[in-house]
VMD Tcl script that draws the C-alpha trace (Angstrom):
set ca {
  {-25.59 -3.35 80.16}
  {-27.36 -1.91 83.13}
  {-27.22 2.01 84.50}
  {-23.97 1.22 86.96}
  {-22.17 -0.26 83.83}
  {-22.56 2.60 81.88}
  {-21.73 5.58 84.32}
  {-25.19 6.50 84.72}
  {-26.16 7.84 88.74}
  {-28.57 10.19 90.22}
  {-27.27 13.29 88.66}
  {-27.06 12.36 85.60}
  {-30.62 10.84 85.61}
  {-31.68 14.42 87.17}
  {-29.81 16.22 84.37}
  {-31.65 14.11 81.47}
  {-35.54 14.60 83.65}
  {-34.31 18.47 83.45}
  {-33.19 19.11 80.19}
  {-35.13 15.74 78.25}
  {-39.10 16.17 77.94}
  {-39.42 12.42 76.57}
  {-37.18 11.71 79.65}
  {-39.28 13.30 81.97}
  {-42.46 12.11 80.41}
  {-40.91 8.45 80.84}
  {-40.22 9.09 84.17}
  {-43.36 10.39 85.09}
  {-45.42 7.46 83.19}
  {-42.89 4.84 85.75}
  {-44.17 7.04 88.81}
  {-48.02 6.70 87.96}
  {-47.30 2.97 87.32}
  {-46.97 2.89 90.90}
  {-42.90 2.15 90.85}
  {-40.80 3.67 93.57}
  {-38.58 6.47 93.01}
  {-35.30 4.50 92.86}
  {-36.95 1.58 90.22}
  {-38.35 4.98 88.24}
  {-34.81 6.13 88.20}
  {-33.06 2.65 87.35}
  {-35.58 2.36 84.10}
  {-35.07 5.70 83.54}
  {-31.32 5.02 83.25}
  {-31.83 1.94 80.88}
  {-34.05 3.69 78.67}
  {-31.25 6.38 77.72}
  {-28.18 3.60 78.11}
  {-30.86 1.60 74.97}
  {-30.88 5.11 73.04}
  {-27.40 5.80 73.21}
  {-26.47 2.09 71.83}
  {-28.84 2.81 68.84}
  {-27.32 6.03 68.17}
  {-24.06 4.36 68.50}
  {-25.07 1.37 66.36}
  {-26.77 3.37 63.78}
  {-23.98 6.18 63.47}
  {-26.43 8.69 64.53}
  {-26.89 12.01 66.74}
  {-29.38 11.67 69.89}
  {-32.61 13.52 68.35}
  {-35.14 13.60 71.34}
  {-37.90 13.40 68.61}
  {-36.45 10.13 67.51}
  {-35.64 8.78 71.22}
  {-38.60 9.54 72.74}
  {-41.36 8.93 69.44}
  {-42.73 5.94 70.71}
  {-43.30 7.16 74.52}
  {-45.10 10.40 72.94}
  {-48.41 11.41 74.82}
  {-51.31 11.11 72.47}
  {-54.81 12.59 74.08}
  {-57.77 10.96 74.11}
  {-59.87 12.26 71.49}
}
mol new
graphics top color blue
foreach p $ca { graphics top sphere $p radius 0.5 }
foreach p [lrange $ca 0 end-1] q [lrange $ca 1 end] { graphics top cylinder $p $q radius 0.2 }
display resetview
């Protein structure tokens, strides 16, 4: 499934870099990777469409803890 099969477009990809700190994070690690704003956007986009089929598989409520765990910034000690 890819962003324009599941409804996702801009706004809704601004709405989850607003209100999402994992989403932002993701989006900002894309950026630094050097990839343009509209490839940023389209990962983005797959990222949440991924989250939302676990949470559908699983029977489960989006928990941005969960989502986002494994894209968590760690600092360098």
């Amino acid at each position: 499934m890819t962003i324009a099969t599941a409804g996702l477009d801009h706004p809704t990809m601004f709405s989850a870099l607003r209100a999402s700190p994992g989403a932002r994070r993701y989006y900002d690690k894309q950026r630094a990777r050097e990839a343009g704003y509209n490839p940023a956007l389209r990962q983005l986009g797959n990222r949440l469409v991924g989250i939302l089929h676990g949470c559908l598989k699983t029977r489960t409520l989006y928990d941005e803890a969960t989502a986002w765990s494994h894209h968590a910034y760690t600092p360098a000690a």
